[in-house]
VEXGU-936384 format. One line per 8 residues: their letters; for each residue x, y, z of N, C-alpha, C, O. Coordinates in steps of 0.02 Angstrom, whole numbers. Atoms other than C-alpha are relative to their C-alpha. Layout:
BEGIN
A) X:Y:Z:X:Y:Z:X:Y:Z:X:Y:Z  ...
This chain:
BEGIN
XXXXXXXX) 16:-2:-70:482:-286:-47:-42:-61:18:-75:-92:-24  48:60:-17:396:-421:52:-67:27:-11:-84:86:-15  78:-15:17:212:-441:19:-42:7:58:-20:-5:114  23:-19:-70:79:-393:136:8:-58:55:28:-56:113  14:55:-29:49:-563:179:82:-12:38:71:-24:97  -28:21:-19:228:-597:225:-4:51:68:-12:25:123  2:-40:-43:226:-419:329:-60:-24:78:-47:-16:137  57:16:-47:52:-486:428:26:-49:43:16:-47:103
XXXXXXXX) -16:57:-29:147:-663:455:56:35:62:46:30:122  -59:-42:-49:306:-561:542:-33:29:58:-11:17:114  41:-43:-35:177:-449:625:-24:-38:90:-15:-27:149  26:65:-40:83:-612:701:60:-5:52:69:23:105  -51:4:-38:236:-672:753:51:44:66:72:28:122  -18:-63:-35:308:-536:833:-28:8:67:4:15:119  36:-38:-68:171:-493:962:8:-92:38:9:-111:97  0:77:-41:182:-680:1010:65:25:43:61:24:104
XXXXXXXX) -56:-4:-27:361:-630:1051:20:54:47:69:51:85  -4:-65:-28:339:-454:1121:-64:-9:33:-113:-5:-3  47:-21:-42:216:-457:1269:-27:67:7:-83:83:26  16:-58:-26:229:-289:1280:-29:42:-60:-22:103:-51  52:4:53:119:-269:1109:-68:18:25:-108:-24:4  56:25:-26:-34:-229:1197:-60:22:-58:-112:-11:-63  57:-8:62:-139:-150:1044:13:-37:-50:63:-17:-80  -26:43:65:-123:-273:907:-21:22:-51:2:19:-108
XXXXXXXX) 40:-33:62:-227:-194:813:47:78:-33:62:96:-90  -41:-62:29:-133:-37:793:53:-12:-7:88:31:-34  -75:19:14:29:-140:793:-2:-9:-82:36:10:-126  17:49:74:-55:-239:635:-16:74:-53:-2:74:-113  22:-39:54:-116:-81:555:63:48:-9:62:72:-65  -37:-32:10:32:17:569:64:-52:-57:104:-36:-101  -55:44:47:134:-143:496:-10:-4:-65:32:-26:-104  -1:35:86:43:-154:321:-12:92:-19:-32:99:-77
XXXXXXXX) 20:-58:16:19:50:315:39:5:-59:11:8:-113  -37:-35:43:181:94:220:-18:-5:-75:-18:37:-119  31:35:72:114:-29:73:-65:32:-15:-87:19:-71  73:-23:28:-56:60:63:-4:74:6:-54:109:3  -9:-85:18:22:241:61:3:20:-92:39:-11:-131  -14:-21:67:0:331:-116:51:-7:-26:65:-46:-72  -64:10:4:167:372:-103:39:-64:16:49:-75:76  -44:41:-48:265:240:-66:89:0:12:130:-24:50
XXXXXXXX) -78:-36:19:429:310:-118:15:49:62:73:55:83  -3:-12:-61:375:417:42:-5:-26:54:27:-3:102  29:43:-55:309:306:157:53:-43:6:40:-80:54  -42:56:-15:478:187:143:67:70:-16:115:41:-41  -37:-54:1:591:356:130:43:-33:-50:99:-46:-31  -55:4:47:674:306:-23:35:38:-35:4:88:-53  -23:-25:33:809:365:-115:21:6:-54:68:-30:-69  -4:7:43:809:411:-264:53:-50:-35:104:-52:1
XXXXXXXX) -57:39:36:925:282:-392:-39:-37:-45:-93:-67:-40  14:58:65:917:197:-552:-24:-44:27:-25:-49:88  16:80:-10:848:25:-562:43:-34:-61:22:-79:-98  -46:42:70:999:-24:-698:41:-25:42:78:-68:18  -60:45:-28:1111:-73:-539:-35:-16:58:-29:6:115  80:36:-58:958:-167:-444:39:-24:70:0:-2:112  -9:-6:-48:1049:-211:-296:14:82:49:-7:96:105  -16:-80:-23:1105:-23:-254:-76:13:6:-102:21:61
XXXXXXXX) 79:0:18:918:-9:-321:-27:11:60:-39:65:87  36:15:-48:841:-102:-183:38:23:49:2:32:98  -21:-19:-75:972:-42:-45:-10:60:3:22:92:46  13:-64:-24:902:119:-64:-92:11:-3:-125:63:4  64:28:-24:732:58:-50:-49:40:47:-100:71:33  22:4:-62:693:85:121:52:51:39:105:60:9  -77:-61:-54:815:223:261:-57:3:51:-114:25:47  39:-22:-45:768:207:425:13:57:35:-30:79:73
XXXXXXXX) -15:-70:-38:850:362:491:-38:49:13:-54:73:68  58:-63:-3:732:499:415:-53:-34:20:-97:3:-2  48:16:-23:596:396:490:-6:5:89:-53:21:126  -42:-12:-68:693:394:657:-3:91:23:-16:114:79  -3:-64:-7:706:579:637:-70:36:6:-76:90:35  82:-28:1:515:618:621:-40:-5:25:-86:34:34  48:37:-42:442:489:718:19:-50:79:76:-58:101  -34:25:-78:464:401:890:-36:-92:6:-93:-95:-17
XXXXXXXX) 22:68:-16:425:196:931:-40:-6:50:-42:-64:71  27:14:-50:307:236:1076:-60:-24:9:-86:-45:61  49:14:-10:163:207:1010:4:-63:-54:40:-68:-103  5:49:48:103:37:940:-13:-14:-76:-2:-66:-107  10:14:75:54:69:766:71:24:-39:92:1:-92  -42:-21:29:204:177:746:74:-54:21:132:-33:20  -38:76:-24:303:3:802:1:-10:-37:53:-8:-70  16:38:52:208:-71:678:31:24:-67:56:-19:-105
XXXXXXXX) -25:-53:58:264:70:536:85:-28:1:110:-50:-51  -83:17:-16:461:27:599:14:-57:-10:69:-72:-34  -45:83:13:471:-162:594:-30:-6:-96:-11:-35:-147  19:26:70:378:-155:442:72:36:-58:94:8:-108  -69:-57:34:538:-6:375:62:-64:5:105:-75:-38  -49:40:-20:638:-146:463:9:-82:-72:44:-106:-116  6:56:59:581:-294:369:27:10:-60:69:-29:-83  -12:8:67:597:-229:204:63:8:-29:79:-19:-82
XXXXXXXX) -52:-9:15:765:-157:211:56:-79:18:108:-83:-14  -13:44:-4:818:-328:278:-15:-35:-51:29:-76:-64  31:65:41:718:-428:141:50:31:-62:70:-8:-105  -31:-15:67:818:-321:10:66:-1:2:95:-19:-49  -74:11:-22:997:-314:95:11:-63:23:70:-82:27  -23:62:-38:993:-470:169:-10:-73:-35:30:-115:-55  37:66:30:867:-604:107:5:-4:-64:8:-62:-82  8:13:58:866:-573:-69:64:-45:-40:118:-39:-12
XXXXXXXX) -54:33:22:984:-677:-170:40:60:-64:12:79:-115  -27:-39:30:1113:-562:-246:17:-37:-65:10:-2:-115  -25:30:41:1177:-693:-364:-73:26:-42:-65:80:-70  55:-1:25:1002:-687:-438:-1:75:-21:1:88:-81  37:-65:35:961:-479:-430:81:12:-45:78:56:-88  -35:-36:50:1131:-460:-518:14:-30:-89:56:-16:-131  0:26:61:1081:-567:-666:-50:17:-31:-39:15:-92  53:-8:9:904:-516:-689:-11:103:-21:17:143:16
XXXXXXXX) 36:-61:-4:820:-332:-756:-53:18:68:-85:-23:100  46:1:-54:724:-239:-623:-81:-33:-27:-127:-48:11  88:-4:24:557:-271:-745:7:-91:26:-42:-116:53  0:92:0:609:-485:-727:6:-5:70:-12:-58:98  -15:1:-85:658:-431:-530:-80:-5:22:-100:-52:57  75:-15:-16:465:-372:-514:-40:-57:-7:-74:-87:34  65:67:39:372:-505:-625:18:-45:51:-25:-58:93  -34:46:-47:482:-623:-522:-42:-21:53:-73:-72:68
XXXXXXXX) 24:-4:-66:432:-554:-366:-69:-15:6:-84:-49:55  72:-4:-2:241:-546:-398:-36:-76:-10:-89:-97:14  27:75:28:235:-736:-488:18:-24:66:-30:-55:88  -23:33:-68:322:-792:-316:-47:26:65:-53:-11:113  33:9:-43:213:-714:-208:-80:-24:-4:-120:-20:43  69:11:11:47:-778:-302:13:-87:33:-30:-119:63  -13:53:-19:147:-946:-267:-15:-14:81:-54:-58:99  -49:0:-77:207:-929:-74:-83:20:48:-115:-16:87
XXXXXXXX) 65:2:-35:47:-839:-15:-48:-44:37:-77:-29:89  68:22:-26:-74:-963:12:37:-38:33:-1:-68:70  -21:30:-52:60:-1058:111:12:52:61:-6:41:119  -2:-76:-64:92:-895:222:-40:4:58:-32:6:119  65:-1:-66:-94:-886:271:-18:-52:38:-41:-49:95  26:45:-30:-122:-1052:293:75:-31:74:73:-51:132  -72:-16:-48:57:-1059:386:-6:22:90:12:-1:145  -3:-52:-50:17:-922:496:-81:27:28:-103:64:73
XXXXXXXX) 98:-14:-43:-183:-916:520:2:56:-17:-17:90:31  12:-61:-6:-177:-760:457:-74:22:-5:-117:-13:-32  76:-17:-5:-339:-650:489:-27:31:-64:-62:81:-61  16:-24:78:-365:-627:287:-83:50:18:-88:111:21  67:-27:16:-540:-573:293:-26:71:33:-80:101:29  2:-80:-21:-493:-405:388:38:42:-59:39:103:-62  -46:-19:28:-382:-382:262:13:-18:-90:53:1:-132  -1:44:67:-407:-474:105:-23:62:-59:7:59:-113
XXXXXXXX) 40:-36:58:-505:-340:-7:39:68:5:32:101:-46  -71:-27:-7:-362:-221:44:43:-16:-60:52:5:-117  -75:21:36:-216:-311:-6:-14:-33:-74:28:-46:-116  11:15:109:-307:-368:-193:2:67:-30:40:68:-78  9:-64:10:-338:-188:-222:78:36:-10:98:77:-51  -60:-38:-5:-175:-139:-187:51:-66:-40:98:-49:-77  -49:43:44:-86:-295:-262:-31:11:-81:14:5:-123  33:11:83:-207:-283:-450:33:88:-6:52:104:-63
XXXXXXXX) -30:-74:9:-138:-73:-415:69:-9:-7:96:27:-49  -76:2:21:37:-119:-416:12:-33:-62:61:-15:-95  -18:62:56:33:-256:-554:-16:58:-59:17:56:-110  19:-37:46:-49:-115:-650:38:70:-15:43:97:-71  -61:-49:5:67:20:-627:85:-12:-15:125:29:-36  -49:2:24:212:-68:-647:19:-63:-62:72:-90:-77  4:46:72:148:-185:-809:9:-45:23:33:-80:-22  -13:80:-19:168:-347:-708:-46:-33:-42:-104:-13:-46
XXXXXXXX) 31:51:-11:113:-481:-773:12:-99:9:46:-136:-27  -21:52:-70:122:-642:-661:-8:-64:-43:-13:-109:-2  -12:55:41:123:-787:-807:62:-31:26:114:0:16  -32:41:-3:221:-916:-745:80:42:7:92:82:-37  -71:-25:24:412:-856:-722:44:-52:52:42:-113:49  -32:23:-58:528:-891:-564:-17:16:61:-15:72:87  3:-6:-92:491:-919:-389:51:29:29:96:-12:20  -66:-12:-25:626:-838:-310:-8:30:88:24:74:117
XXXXXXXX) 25:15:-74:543:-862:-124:2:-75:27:-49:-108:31  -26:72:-42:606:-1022:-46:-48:-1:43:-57:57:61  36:-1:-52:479:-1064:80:32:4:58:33:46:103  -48:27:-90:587:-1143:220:40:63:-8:39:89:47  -33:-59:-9:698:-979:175:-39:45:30:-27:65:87  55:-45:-12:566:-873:190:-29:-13:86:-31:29:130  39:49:-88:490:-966:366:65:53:27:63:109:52  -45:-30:-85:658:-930:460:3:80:-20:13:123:24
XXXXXXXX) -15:-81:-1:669:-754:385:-55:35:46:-45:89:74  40:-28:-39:510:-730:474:-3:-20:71:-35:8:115  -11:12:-63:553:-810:613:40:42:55:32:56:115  -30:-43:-41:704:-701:623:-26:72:17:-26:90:76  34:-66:28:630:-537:582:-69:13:78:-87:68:102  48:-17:-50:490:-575:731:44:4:67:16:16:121  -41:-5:-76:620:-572:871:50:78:-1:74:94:53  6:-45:0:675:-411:819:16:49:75:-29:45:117
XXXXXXXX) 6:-39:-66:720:-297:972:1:90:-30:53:123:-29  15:-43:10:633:-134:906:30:56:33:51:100:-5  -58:-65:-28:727:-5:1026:65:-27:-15:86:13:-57  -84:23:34:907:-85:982:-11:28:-74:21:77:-89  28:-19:66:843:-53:815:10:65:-19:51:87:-59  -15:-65:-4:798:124:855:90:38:7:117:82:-27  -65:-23:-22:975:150:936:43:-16:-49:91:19:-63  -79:1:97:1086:90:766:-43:51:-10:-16:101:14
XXXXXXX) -10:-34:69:987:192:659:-23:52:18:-22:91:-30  -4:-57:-17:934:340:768:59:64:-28:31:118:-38  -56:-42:30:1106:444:701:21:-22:-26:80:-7:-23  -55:24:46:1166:339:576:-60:10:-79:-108:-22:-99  52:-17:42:1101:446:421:22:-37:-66:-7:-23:-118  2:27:74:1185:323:282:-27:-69:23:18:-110:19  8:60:-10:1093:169:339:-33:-35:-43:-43:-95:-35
């Protein structure tokens, strides 16, 4: 999944693009929630599946339907909760390079992912101004909790975050039209 930092940069972006954002704050806190739920297997409604056929893997990641079914886009944090559902199922169906997850183990998919975002990060914030210092002692906490639960460790491997890829993905990802959104995946329960 994208890292917080990429979720914050999208976030940013976004309200630049959506006037009608008027709490940012509850947009922003609802966007990095799913990542700082216990569960997160709940909080991104995943479905159960191996990780031996890592693309299937990751496309079951994320379902925005049952989230559609429980919850409504009216309020801004719960915006924030949706593009962030949005993002990730995009970053795993879309952005990721398939050539790549179908050569790789999920444990070399992970390390991967974690060595690339210790890389990419500090261009992100400095990128995007992000407001780290609301957020910074958060997202270590929760990044040294993942590395530790799932045995990462971030020694040197593959980048597999393009920057300039990465930029327009967030570029696209902030234009987003959140009710269109709603309306695909409102009744479409294999999404």
């Amino acid at each position: 999944m994208p890292g917080i930092h990429i979720h914050l940069a999208i976030a940013k972006e976004y309200v630049k693009h959506h006037p009608e954002i008027k709490n940012q704050e509850a947009f922003f806190e609802g966007n990095i929630a799913p990542d700082f739920c216990e569960d997160k297997k709940k909080s991104h409604y995943t479905k159960e599946t191996s990780n031996k056929d890592l693309i299937n893997y990751l496309n079951n990641k994320v379902h925005l339907y049952p989230f559609l079914q429980t919850k409504n886009i009216k309020t801004e944090y719960n915006k924030g909760i949706f593009l962030h559902l949005i993002t990730d199922k995009l970053f795993f169906t879309k952005f990721l390079d398939k050539k790549y997850l179908k050569s790789v183990t999920y444990s070399e998919y992970i390390n991967d992912l974690y060595y690339s975002y210790e890389c990419i990060n500090p261009i992100i914030i400095e990128n995007y101004k992000l407001p780290m210092e609301k957020y910074e002692k958060r997202i270590e906490e929760n990044i040294n909790k993942m590395k530790k639960v799932r045995g990462i460790i971030t020694k040197e491997k593959n980048n597999i975050l393009e920057i300039d890829k990465l930029i327009e993905f967030i570029n696209e990802v902030s234009l987003i039209n959140l009710e269109e959104y709603q309306q695909k995946y409102k009744e479409k329960e294999g999404d």
